[in-house]
C-alpha positions as CSV (number, residue, x, y, z in Angstrom):
1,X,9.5,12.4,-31.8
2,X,10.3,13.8,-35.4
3,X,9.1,17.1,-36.8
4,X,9.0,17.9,-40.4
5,X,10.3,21.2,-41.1
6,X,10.0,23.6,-44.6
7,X,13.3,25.3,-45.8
8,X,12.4,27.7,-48.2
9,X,15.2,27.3,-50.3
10,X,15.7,25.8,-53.8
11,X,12.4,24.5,-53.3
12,X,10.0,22.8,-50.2
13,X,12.4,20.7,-48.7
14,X,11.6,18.7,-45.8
15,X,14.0,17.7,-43.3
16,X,13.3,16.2,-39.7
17,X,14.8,16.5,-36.3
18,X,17.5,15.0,-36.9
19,X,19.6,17.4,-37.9
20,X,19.2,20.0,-34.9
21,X,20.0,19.6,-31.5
22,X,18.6,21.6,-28.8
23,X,20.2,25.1,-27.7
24,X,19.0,27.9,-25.6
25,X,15.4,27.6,-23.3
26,X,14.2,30.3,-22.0
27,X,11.3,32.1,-20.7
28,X,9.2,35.2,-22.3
29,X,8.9,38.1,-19.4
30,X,5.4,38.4,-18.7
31,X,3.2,41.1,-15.7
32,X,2.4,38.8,-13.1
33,X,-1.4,39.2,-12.6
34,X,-1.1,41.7,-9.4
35,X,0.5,44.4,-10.0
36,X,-2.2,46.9,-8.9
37,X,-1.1,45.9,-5.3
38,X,1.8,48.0,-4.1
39,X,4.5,46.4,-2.0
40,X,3.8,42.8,-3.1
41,X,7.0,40.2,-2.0
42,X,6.8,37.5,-4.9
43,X,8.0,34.4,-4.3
44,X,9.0,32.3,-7.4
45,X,8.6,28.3,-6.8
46,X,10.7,26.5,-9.0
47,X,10.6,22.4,-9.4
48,X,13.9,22.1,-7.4
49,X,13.1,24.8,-4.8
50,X,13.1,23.3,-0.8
51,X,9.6,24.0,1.0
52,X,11.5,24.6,4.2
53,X,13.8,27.1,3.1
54,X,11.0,29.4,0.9
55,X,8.4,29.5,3.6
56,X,11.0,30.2,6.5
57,X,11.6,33.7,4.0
58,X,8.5,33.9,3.5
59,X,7.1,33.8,6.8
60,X,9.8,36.1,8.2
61,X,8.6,38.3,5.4
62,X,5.2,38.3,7.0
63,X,6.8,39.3,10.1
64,X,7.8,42.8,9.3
65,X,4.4,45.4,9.7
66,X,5.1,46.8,6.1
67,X,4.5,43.7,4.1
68,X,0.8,43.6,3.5
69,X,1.2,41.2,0.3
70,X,2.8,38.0,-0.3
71,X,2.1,36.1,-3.7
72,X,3.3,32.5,-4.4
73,X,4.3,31.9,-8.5
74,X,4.8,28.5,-10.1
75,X,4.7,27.2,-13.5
76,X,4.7,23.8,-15.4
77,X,6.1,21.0,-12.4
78,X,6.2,23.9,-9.8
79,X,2.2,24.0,-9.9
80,X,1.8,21.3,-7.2
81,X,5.0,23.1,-5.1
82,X,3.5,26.7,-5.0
83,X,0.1,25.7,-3.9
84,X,1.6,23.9,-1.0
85,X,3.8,26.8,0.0
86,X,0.4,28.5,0.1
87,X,-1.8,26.7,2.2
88,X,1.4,25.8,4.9
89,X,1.5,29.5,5.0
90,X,-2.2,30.4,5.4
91,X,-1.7,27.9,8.4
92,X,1.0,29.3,9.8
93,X,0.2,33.1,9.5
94,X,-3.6,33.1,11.1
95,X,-5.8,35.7,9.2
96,X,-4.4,36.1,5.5
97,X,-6.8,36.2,2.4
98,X,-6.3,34.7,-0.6
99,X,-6.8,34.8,-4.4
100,X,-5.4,33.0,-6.5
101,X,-5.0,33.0,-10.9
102,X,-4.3,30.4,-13.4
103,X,-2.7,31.3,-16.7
104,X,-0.5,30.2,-19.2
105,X,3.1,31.2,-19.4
106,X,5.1,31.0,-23.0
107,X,8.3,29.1,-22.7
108,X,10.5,29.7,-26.4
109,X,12.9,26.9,-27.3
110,X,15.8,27.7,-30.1
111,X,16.9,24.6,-31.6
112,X,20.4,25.0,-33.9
113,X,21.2,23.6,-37.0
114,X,23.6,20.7,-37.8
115,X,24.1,20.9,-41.2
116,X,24.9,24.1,-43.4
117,X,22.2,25.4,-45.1
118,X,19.4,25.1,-42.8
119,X,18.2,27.8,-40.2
120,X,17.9,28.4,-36.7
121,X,14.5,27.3,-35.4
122,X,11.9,28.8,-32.6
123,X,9.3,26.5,-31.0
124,X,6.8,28.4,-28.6
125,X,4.9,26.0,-25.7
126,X,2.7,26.8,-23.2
127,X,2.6,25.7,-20.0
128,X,0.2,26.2,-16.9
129,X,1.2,28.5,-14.5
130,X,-0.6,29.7,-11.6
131,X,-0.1,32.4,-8.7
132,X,-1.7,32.9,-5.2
133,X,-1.8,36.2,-3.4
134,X,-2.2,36.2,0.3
135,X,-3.1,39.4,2.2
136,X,-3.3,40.6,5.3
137,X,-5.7,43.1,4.5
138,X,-9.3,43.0,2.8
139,X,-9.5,41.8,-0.6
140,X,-12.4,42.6,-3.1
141,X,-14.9,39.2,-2.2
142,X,-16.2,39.6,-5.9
143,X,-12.6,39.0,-7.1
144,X,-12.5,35.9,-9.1
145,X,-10.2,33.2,-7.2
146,X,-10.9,35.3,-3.5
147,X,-10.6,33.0,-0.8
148,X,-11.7,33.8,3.0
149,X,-9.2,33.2,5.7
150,X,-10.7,29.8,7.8
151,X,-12.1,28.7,4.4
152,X,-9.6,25.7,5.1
153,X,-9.5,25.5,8.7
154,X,-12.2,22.3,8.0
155,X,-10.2,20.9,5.7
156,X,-7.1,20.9,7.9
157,X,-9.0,19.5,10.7
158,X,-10.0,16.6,8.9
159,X,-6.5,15.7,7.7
160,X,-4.9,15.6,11.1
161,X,-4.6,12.3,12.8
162,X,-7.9,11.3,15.0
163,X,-7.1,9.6,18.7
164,X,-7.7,6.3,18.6
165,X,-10.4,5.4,21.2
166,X,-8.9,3.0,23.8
167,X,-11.4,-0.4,24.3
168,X,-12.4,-2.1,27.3
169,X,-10.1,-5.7,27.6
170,X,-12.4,-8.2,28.6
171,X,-11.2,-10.7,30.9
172,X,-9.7,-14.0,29.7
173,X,-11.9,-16.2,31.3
174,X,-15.0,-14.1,29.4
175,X,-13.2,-14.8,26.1
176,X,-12.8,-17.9,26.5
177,X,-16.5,-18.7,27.8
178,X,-17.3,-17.0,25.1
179,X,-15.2,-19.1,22.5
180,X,-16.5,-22.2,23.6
181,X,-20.7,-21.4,23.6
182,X,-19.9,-19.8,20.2
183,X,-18.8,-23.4,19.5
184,X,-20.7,-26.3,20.8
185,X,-21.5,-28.4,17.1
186,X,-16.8,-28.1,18.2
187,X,-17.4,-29.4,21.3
188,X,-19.7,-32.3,20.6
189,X,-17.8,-34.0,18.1
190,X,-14.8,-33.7,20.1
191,X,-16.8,-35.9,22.8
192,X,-18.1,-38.5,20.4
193,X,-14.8,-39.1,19.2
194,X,-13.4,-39.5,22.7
195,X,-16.7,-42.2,22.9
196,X,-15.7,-44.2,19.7
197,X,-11.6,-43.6,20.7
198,X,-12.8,-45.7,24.2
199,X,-14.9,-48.8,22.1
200,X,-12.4,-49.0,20.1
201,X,-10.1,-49.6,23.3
202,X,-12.2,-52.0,24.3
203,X,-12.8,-54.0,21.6
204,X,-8.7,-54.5,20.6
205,X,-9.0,-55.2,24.5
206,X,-11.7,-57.9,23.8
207,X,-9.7,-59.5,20.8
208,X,-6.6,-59.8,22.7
209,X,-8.4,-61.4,25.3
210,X,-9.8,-64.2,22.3
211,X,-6.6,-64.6,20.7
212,X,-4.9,-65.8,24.5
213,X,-7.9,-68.2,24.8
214,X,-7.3,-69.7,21.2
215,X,-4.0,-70.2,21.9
216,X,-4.8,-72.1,25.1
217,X,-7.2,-73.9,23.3
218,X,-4.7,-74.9,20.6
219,X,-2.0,-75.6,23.3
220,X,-4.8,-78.1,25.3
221,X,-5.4,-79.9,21.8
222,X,-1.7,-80.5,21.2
223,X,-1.2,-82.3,24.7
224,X,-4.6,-84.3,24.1
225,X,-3.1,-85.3,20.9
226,X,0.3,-86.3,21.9
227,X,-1.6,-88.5,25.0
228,X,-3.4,-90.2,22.4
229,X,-0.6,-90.9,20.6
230,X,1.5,-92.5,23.5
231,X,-1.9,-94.8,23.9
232,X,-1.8,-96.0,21.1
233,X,1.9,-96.9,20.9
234,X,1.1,-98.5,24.5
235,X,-1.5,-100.4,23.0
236,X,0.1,-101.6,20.4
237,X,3.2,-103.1,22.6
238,X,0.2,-104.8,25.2
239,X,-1.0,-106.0,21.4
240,X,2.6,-108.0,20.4
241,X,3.3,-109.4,23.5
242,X,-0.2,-111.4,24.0
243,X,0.8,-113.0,20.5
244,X,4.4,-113.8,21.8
245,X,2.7,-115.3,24.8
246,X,0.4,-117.5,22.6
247,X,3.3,-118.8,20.7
């Protein structure tokens, strides 16, 4: 992303990005929002910080009878970090009240010059921040942000995992009586294609039958035919010698 920049010298001239590069980041010290509470351990949440390691502190923290105030402190990608830190340690530590404050922090950004001639630039941004105090003792309930100790027990008990409720197995034989009655239009065209599979049988049966007694037939016809012929031939001979006889 370009920004166009005014140099006040020899005239408006504008020049973009280009020509810096980034340098130093840092941020602006500000009062973290309770400091009226004396003795207060603040815990800084950073985006690379380990959730085991900061609550393991923390807790042991908790553990000694003059800490009475804990406060979790995040800003910009640490926001999602520090509220978990808190509610893992409201459930680990029974009893701790809560308020909690979302601000802005002021983050200044120096970029440096490439080119002679042009000066050193500041950008400001603000980005959220936010900070949770937890207490051992009684907070002011008109506090904006207070928060009751069990407020979240609910909320917790909804998110662990339910018991799955264990069904009654019916018997096999059940399931399957109960497959085939929830069937029967199934089981009735399976039986009238076992009746057509059996005529159909029966009627290549029947044809086989007729093609054997055609072939009979034709086989009679052929040894009528060659008798007749041998009578005739028979004939004819009786025929020749009565004329030689006549002669």
């Amino acid at each position: 992303m370009e920004y166009h920049l005014l140099l006040m010298k020899s005239g408006l001239i504008i020049r973009s990005m280009e020509n810096y590069e980034k340098g130093e980041t840092r941020e602006v010290d500000e009062e973290l929002p309770f400091g009226s509470y004396s003795n207060v351990v603040q815990m800084k949440v950073t985006a690379g910080s380990k959730i085991k390691n900061v609550i393991g502190y923390a807790l042991k923290k908790l553990q000694e009878p003059e800490v009475r105030y804990l406060s979790w402190n995040g800003s910009g990608h640490a926001v999602t970090k520090t509220v978990t830190c808190a509610e893992i340690t409201k459930k680990k530590f029974k009893g701790l009240q809560q308020i909690t404050k979302i601000r802005f922090k002021r983050i200044e950004e120096f970029w440096e010059p490439k080119l002679e001639g042009l000066e050193r630039l500041k950008v400001n941004r603000d980005i959220p921040a936010i900070s949770v105090l937890l207490s051992k003792d009684p907070l002011d309930k008109l506090e904006p942000g207070f928060q009751c100790h069990g407020s979240l027990n609910a909320l917790w008990s909804d998110s662990s995992p339910k018991k799955k409720t264990q069904r009654k197995q019916k018997p096999r034989g059940a399931v399957i009586k109960s497959q085939q009655t929830t069937f029967p239009k199934k089981d009735k065209c399976d039986s009238q294609g076992k009746t057509l599979t059996q005529k159909k049988d029966r009627c290549d049966a029947q044809e086989t039958t007729l093609t054997q007694k055609k072939d009979k037939c034709d086989s009679q016809e052929t040894t009528l035919t060659q008798k007749k012929d041998k009578c005739d031939a028979q004939g004819k001979q009786t025929s020749e010698n009565g004329v030689k006889i006549n002669t």
